[in-house]
MARKENU-32549 format. One record per residue (C-alpha): y, x, z; residue number from 1. Coordinates in steps of 0.25 Angstrom, whole numbers. Example, Ala and Ser with C-alpha at 12.3 -4.5 7.8 and 13.67 -1.06 7.14 Angstrom:
// residues 2
SITE     yy     xx     zz  num
SITE    -18     49     31    1
SITE     -4     55     29    2
// end
This chain:
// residues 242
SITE     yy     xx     zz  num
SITE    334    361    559    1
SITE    324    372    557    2
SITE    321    371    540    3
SITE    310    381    537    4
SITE    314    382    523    5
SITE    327    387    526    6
SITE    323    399    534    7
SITE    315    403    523    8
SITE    323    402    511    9
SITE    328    417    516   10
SITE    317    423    521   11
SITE    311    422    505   12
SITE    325    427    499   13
SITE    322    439    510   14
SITE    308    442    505   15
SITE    314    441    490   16
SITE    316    457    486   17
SITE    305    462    491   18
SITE    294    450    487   19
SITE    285    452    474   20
SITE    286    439    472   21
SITE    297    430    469   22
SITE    303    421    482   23
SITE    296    408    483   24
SITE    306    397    477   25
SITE    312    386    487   26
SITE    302    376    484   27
SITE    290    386    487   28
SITE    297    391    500   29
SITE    297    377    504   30
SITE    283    374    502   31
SITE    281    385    510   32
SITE    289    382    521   33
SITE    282    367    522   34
SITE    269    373    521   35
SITE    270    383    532   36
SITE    276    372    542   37
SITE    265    362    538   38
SITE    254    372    537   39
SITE    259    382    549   40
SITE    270    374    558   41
SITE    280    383    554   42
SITE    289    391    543   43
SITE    284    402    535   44
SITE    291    416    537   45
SITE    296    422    527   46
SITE    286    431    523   47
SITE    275    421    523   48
SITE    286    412    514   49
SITE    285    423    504   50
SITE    271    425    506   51
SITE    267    410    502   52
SITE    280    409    494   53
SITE    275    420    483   54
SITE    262    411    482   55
SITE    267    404    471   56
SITE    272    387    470   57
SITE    263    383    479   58
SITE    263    369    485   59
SITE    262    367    499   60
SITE    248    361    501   61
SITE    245    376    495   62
SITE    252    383    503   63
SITE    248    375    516   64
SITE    233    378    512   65
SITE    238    391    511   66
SITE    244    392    526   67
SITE    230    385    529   68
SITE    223    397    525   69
SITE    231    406    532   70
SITE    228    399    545   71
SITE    214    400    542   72
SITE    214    415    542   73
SITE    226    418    552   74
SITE    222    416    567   75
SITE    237    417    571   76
SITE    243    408    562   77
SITE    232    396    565   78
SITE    236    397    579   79
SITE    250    398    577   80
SITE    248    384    568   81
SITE    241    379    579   82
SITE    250    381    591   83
SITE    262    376    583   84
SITE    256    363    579   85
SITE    252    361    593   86
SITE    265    364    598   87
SITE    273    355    587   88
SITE    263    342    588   89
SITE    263    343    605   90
SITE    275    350    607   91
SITE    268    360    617   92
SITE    261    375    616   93
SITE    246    370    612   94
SITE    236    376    624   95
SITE    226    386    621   96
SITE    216    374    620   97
SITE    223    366    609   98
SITE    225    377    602   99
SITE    210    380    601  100
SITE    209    365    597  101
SITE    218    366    587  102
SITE    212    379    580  103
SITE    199    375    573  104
SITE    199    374    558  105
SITE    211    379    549  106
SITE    222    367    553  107
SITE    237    367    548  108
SITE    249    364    556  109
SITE    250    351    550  110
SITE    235    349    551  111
SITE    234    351    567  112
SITE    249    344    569  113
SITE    240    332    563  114
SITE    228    334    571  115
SITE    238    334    585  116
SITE    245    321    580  117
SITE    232    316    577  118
SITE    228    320    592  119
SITE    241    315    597  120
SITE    238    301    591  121
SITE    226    301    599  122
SITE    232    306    613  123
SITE    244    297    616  124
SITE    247    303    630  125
SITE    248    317    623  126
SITE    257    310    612  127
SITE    265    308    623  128
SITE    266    322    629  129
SITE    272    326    615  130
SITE    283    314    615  131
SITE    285    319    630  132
SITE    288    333    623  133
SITE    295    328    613  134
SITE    307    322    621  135
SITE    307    332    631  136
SITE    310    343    621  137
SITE    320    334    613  138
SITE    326    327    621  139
SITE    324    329    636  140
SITE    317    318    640  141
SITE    303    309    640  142
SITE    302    300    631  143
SITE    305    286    634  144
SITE    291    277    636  145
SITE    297    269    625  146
SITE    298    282    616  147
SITE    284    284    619  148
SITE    281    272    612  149
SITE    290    275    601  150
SITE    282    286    598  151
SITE    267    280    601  152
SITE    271    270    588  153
SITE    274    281    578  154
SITE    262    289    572  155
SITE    262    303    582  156
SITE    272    314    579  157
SITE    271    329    584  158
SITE    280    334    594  159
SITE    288    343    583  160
SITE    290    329    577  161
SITE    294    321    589  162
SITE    302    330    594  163
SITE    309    330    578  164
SITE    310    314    579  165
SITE    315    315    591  166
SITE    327    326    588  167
SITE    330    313    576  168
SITE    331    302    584  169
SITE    339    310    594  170
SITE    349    314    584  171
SITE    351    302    579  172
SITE    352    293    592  173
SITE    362    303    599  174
SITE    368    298    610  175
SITE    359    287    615  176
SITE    346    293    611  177
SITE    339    281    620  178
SITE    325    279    616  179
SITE    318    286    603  180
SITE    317    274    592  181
SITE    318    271    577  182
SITE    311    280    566  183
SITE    304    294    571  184
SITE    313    302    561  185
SITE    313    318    560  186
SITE    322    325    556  187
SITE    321    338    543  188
SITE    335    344    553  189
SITE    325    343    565  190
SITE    329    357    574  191
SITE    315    354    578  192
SITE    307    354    566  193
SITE    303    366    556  194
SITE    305    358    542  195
SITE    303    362    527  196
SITE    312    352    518  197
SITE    305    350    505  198
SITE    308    344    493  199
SITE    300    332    491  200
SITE    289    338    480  201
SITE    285    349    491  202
SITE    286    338    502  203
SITE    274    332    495  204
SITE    268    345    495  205
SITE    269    348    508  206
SITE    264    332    512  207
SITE    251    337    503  208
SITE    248    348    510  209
SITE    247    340    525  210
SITE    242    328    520  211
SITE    253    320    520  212
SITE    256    306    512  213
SITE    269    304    504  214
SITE    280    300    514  215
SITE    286    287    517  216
SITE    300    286    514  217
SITE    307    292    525  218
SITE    295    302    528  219
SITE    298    316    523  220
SITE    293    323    534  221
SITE    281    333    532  222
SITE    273    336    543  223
SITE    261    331    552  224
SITE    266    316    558  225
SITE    277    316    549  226
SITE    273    299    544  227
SITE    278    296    557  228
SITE    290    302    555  229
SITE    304    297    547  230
SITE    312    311    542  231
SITE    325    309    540  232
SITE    334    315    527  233
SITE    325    310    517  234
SITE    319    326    514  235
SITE    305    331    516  236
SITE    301    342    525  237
SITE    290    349    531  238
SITE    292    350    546  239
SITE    285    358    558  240
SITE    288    359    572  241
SITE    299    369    575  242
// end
């Protein structure tokens, strides 16, 4: 399991002596964290740790509108944000055109990861290029025509999150691993995934910030698609594609 929060935790005892500033406390560190992978795709360094750390308590739908602003302003970052939800929602380098298409306005990860489920939903043979790429990089084979259908009667997930469900189900069906059935679960110990573990009060935060409702029991993934999807160990985090 890649866990953002814990590659961090030293990079702002590093930064300690010669910061101004006090180190941003756990919890702040935390809210960072799941604002950069649902705002950005991906983990703060540790400089921009500090940087939004010595901000002061803010919580995460503040510091996303923050991460918003900065993509507003920084050519380089926008398009960085833009490949890599590309990349995570269809599991292929986006072409130059896509990426064109994806570029208008200021939009977050989360916000184009939403907009290519959304396209997905409406494109069922490209939905199933993305299962096809799903079970070629997990597991080495196409998908069965029954998995296809599996699948086509769940809400539509991203490639990063197939390929997560996928990894589950194969852990837990070993040896055998016959047909892809039962809950589409996700793991927080995905070796796939980029999580942020959060306590529950900054998991509300953090659903606040992407527009997402208060879980159903079982449901304590935070990411774009994650209604679709059962996470297992009962502890909320915020999850990007690796």
């Amino acid at each position: 399991m890649i866990t953002v929060l814990a590659s961090l935790l030293p990079a702002a005892a590093l930064i300690l002596p010669s910061a101004p500033a006090p180190a941003p406390s756990s919890e702040q560190t935390r809210r960072v964290a799941a604002a950069f992978v649902l705002a950005l795709g991906r983990a703060p360094s540790g400089s921009e740790l500090a940087q939004y750390g010595a901000a002061g308590p803010l919580p995460v739908p503040d510091l996303v509108a923050r991460l918003r602003g900065q993509l507003a302003h920084d050519p380089a970052a926008k398009r960085a944000t833009v490949v890599k939800a590309a990349a995570d929602a269809f599991g292929r380098t986006p072409t130059d055109d896509e990426i064109a298409r994806s570029s208008g306005g200021v939009r977050t990860y989360t916000e184009l990861m939403q907009d290519h489920l959304a396209w997905l939903a409406e494109h069922p043979a490209d939905y199933e290029a993305v299962l096809q790429r799903a079970y070629q990089f997990l597991l080495r084979r196409d998908p069965y025509p029954s998995e296809i259908g599996y699948w086509k009667k769940r809400p539509v997930l991203s490639y990063a999150l197939l390929v997560g469900c996928l990894e589950n189900w194969a852990r837990r069906n070993q040896p055998g691993l016959m047909e892809t059935s039962g809950e589409a679960t996700v793991s927080i110990n995905s070796e796939f995934l980029a999580v942020v573990p959060l306590p529950p009060e900054i998991a509300t935060e953090a659903r606040a910030a992407i527009g997402l409702p208060a879980p159903a029991p079982g449901h304590t993934l935070i990411a774009a698609g994650a209604a679709g999807v059962v996470s297992s160990g009962g502890i909320h985090f915020a999850a990007a594609g690796l």
